[in-house]
N, C-alpha and C positions, 0 to 999 in steps of 0.2 A: 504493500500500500504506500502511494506517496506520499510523502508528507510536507505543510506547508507554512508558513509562517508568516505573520499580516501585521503590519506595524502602520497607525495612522497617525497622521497628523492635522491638526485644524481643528469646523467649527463640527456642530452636531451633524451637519448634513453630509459632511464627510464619514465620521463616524457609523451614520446608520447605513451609507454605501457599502463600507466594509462589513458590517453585517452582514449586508445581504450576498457579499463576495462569503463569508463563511459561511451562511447557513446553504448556500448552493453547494459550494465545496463540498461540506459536509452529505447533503445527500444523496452527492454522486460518488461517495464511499472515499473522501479524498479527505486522511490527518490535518487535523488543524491542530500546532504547537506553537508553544511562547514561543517568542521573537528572537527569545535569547537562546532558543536550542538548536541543534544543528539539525536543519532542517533539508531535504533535496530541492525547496526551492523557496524563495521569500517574494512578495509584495509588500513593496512601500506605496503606501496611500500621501500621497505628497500633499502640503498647502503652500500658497507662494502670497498669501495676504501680506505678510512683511520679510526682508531680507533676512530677518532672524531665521522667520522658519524652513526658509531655503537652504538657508546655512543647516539647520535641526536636521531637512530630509537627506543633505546630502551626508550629513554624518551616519544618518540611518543607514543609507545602500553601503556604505564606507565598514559600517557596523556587521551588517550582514554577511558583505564578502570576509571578511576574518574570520568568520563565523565559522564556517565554510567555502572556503576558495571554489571548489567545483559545484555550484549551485549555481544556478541561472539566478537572478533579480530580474524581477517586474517592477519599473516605477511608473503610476500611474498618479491621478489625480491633476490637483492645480499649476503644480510648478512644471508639470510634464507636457501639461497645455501647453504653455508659455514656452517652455527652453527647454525643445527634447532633447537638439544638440548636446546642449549643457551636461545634461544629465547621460547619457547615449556615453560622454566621455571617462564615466567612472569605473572600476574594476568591477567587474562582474555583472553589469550590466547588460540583457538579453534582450529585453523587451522593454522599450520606451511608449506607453500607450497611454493616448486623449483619453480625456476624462468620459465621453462618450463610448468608450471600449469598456467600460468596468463592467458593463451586464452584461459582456462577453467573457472575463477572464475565467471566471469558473469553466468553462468551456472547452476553451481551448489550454490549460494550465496542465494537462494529460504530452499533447503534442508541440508543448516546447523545447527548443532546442537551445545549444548557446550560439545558434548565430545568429547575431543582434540584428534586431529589425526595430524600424520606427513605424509606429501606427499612429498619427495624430491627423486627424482631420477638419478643416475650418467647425468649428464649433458655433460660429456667426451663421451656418445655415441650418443647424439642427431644430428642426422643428417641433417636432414631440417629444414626450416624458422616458427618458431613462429613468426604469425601475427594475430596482433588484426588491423583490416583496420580503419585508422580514415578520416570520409570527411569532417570536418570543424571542427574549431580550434574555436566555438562563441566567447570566449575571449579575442583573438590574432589576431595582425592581419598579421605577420609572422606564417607559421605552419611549422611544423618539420615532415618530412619523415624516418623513420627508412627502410633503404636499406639492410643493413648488419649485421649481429650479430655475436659475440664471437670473439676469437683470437689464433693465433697459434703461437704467438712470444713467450710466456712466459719469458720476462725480470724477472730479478731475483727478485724485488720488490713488482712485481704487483701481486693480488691475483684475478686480474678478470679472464684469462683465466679457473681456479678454479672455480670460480662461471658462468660464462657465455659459457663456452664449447668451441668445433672449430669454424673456422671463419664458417661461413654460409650467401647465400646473397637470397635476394629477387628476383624472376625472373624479367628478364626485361620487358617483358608486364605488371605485375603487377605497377613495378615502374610507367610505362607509365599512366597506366589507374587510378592511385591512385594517382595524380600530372592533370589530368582532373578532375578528381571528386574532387581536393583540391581549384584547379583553377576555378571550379563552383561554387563553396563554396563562392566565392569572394579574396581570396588569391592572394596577389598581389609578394607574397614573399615566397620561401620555402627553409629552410634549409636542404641538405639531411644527414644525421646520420647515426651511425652504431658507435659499440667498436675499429674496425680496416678500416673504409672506404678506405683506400688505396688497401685493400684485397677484395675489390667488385669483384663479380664477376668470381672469378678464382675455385670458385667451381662447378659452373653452367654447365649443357650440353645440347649445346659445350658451352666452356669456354667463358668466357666475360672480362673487362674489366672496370674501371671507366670511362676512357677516352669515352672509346666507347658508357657509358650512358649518361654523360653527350651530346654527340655529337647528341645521339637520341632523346632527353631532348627537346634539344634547334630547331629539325628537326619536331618535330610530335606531341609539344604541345604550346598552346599561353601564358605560363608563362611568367613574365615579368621581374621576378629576381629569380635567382637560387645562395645561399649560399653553400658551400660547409663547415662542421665541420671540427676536428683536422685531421691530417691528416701526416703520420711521411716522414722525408725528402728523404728517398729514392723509395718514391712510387711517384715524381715530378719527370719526364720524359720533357726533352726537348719538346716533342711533345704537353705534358700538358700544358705547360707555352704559346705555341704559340696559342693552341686553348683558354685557358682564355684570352690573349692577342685580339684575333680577337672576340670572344665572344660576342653577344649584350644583352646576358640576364644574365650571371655568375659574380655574385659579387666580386670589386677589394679588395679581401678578404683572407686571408689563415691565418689558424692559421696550424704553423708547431711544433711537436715534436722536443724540446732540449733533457731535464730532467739536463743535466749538459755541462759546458761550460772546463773540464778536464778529456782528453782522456784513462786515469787512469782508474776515476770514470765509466765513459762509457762502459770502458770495464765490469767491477764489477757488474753493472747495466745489463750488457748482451745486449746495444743497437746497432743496425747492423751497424755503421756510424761513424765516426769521426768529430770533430771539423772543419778539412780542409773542409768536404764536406759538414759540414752542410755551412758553411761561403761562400763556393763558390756559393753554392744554393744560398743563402740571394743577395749574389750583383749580381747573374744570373738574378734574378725575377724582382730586382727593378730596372735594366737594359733595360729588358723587359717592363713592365708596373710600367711607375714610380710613379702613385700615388695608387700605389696598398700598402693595409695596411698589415704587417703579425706580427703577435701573435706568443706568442711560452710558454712551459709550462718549470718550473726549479723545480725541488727538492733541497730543500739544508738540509743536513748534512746526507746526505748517507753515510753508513759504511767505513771508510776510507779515510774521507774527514775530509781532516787538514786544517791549517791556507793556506798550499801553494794550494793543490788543490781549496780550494775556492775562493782563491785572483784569480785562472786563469779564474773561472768560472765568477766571478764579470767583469774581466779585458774585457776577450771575449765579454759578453754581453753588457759592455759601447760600445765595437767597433762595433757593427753590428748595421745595419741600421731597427730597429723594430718598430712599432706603440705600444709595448703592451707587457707585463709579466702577465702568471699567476704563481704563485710561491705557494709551497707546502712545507710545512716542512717533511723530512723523516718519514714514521708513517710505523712502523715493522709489518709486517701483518703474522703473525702464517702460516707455512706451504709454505711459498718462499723462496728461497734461499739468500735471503739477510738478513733475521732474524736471520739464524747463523752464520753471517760472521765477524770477528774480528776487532777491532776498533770502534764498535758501539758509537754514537757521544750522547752526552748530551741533552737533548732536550729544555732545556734553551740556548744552544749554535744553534741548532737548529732554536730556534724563531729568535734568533739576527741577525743569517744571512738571514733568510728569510725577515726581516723587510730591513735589506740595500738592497734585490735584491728587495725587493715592490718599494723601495725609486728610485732606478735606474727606476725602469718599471715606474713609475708614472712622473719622467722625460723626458722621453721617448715619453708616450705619448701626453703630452703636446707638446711636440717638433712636432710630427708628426701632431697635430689635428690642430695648430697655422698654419703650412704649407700651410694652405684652405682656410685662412683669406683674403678676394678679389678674390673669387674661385667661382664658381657655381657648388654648390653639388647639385644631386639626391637623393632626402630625402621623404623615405619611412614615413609618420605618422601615429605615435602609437595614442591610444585611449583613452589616460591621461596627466594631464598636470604636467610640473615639479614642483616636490612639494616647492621649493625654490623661482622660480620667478613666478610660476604662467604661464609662457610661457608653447605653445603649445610644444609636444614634435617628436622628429624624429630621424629616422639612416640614415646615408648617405650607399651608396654602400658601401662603404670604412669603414663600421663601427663608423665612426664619430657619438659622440651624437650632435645634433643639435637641438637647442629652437627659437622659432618664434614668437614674440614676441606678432605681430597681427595675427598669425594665431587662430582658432577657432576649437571646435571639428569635424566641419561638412567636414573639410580636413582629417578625420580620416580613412586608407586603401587606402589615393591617394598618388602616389608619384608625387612630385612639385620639382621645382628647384631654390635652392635656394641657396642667397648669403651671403659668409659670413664676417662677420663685426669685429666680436671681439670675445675676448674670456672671460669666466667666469670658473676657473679651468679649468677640459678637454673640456667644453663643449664648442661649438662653437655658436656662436647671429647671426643671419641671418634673411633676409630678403627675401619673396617670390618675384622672378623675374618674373617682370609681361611681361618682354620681352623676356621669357625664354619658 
């Protein structure tokens, strides 16, 4: 039996691809082993979102071949989009394949040889949904659904519309039927995913809509919690906010699209929104549902971003009411329009600022997770314990981490409710309500 070895890199929608590259593998009778064992043949799941993680994939193949020198390497994914060359030049390299190949590698992973071939093809024409279907997550006990794929906004930064094509969504029966079979699985929890999730649907015929999956979602299957991914601010519709509001199954949860808190930078960035409307958004929501948690992502030291543009983006995000930052330092990506645009910032000045917007986000959300302390949270539990105290672990709807102190793994995939006591960093100490 051959055996195979899968290493990803990136966001969720990468992640659930390679699922669906193992769960194929696997039931065409084909080993699936850790990454770190000597395997006869490995798959790197590349991402090329920043030069870090180019640098990460190509350490991966780099990783592999030492592993075992006579094993073929497959890199696939984002970065392979982009720079099969690149990648085509590393040891042990066999197979260089577009991101639109990956519903093929189970397939063909039988009839590989080591003489290297490049499979990448314009992904700018791919019209319909690559899907690799995944029905149980054994590891997880949240699973991730990819809905949608690619994007057609091309901000001047990003280089995935380049590697990932136009938006494209998954039909809605499938959603349905593949959220039953996830829900058989035992899944008590699914995150739905995609590159542009706000763009569900609007390619489909006839057209669709989020609003209107989520509303099917929650009509025509017994799931008990539905996460929704990033998601940018002009795709939250008043209508939106009232049905998460009324909702009994969709998590008090939203992670929104910032990238910068100075309407300048925004521009430059090419993002479709303003500060005013991102901020109105923000206190529209937690007006609406106030223990609703929302995330949002920041780039700092974009082309053009001085001391003043940054003190507004710093200023902006002290004042808005968020549970959460995730912060990225600018990383130039070959072939966007922000790679030749004047002013390009230091990438030492780069880190400094991204370290004070962690520092804010990290206050943040402590502030918001402290807010639950004598609360009764809905807490999903994961199937390990924290590695600090030993306590069982769990997420609230609200994204909250939450530890139990007596809890056990045999609560592992139940959601319980539970009270919280104190705090230990973000995390919140609770207790299972036994009159809950």
């Amino acid at each position: 039996m051959i055996s195979v070895a899968v290493a990803t890199l990136g966001c969720k929608v990468n992640h659930y691809e390679s699922a669906g590259i193992i769960e194929k593998m696997e039931t065409e009778g084909i080993s699936v082993v850790p990454f770190t064992s000597k395997a006869d043949l490995y798959i790197v799941n590349t991402c090329t979102v920043t030069a870090k993680t180019d640098f990460q994939s190509r350490q991966l193949v780099r990783r592999a071949h030492r592993t075992n020198p006579s094993a073929p390497i497959i890199v696939t994914g984002c970065y392979a989009q982009i720079a099969p060359q690149e990648l085509a030049r590393l040891p042990g390299v066999s197979l260089v394949a577009g991101t639109e190949m990956k519903e093929k590698l189970p397939s063909i992973i039988k009839t590989i040889t080591r003489e290297q071939q490049i499979n990448v093809s314009d992904i700018s024409m791919k019209k319909t949904f690559s899907h690799l279907p995944v029905t149980a997550f054994p590891l997880q006990t949240r699973a991730y659904l990819k809905i949608q794929d690619g994007c057609n906004a091309f901000c001047s930064y990003c280089i995935i519309p380049y590697a990932r094509g136009r938006s494209r969504s998954l039909p809605q029966e499938d959603v349905i039927r593949q959220i039953k079979s996830l829900t058989k699985a035992g899944h008590r929890e699914i995150i739905l995913t995609g590159i542009n999730i706000g763009k569900y649907g609007l390619d489909l015929s006839p057209p669709s809509n989020l609003l209107n999956m989520l509303a099917q979602i929650e009509n025509d299957t017994t799931l008990e919690r539905l996460r929704v991914s990033s998601i940018n601010p002009t795709e939250i519709s008043e209508d939106m906010i009232d049905h998460i509001r009324s909702s009994k199954i969709i998590c008090r949860h939203l992670h929104i699209s910032l990238q910068s808190g100075d309407d300048n930078i925004m521009k430059l960035m090419k993002r479709p929104y303003n500060t005013a409307l991102f901020e109105d958004l923000v206190k529209r929501l937690n007006a609406a549902i106030p223990e609703l948690a929302i995330g949002t992502d920041v780039i700092t030291g974009f082309p053009g971003e001085g001391e003043e543009e940054f003190r507004n983006t710093a200023g902006f995000i002290e004042n808005l009411r968020l549970a959460y930052l995730h912060v990225f330092p600018y990383s130039q990506r070959p072939g966007t329009q922000a790679a030749s645009l004047p002013g390009q910032v230091e990438k030492s000045v780069r880190k400094e600022r991204a370290a004070i917007l962690r520092d804010i986000g990290n206050r943040k959300r402590i502030t918001f997770n402290s807010g639950f302390t004598g609360k009764t949270l809905s807490v999903l539990v994961e199937g390990n314990k924290d590695k600090e105290t030993g306590y069982t672990k769990g997420f609230s709807d609200n994204y909250i981490p939450v530890l139990i102190p007596e809890g056990d793994l045999s609560l592992t995939n139940h959601i319980v409710p539970v009270i919280g006591e104190h705090m230990i960093k973000e995390k919140i100490i609770g207790r299972i309500d036994a009159d809950g």
